[in-house]
C-alpha positions in Angstrom: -56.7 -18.0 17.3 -53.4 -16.5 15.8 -51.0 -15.5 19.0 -47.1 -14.2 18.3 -45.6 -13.5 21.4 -42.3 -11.8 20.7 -41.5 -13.4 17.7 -38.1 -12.6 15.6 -36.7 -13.8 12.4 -33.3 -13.4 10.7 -33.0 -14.5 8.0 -29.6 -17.1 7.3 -28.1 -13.8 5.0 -28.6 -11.6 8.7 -31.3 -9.9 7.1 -33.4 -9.1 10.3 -36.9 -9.3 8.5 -39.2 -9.2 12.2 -38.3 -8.2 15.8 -39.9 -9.1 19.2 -43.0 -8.9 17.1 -46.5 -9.6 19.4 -50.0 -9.5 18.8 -53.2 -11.9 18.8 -56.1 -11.9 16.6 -59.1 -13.6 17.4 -61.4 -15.5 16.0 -64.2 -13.9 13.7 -61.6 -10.7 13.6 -61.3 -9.4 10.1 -57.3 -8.9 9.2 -55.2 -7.4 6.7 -51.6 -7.3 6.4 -50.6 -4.1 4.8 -46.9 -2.2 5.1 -44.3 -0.9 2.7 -41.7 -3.2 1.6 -39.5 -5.3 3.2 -41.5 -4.8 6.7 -42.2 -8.2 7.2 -45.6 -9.0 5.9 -44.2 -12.1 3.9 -42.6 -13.3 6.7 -45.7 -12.8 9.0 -47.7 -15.0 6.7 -44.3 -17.6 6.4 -44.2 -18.4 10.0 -48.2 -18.5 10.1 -47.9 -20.9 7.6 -44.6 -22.9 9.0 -42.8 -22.1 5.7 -40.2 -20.9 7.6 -39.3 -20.7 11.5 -39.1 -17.9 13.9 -35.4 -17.4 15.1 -37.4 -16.5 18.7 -40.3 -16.4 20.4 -43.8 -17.9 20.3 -46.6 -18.8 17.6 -49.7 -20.3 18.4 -52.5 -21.3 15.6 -55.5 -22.3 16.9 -53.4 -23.5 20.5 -51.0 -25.1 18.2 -47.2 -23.6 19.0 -46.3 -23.9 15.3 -42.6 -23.8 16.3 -42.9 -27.2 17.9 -44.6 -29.0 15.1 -42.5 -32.0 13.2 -41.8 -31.7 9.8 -44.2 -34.3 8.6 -46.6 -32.6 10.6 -46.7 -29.3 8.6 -48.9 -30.1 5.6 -51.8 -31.6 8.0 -51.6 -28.1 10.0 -51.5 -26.4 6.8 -55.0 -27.8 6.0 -56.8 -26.5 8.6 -55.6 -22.8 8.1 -56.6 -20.5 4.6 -54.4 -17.6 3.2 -55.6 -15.8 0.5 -52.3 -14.7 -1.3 -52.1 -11.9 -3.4 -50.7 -13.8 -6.2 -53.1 -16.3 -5.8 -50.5 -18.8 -6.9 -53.0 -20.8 -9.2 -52.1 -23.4 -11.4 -52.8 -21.7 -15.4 -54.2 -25.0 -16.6 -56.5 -25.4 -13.8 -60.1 -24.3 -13.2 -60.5 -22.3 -9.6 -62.5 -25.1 -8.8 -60.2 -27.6 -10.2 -57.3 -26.0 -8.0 -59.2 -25.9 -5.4 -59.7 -29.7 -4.7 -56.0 -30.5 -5.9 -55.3 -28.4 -2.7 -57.4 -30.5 -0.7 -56.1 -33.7 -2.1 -54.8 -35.8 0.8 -51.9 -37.7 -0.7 -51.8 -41.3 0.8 -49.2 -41.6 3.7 -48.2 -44.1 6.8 -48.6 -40.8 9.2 -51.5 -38.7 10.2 -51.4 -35.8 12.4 -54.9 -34.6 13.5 -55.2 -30.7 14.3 -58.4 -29.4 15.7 -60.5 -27.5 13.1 -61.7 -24.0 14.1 
């Protein structure tokens, strides 16, 4: 379900935040993503999310290689994942329910891309 095969990412300052990282989780497995700081977890959940790109390797999502998706492509991926952040990043004027289904508003567009839902 969620494959990196020796994924690394330098950041454009030469901050080397991961380095020939692999693993594979599966699905139904149960995962957190705990470290001190600065070890990467950020940047874990970046590249899961296509926030940002690996400088090498591989990332698969669901048989998606996320490092091949186009950028209009990203926020239909994006849908069919969850990440539950620590922050939350909620909106303060907002119900949870309310920013809930502002997340899953589907702005109307000329593109579609159609991931498979797992």
């Amino acid at each position: 379900m969620i494959e990196f095969d020796n994924v690394s990412k330098t950041y454009e300052n030469g901050f080397p935040a991961l380095k020939n990282v692999s693993f594979s989780i599966d699905k139904g497995e149960f995962v957190f993503l705990v470290g001190s700081s600065a070890a990467g977890k950020s940047t874990i959940i970046k590249l899961i999310m296509r926030e940002t790109e690996a400088s090498e390797g591989s990332i698969f999502i669901n048989g998606i290689d996320v490092c091949d998706l186009r950028r209009r492509e990203i926020p239909y991926f994006r849908r069919t994942i969850g990440v539950v952040f620590q922050d939350f990043r909620l909106l303060p004027n907002k119900t949870v329910q309310e920013n809930v289904a502002y997340a899953m508003e589907r702005p109307t567009v000329k593109y579609a891309a159609t991931f498979p839902m797992f």
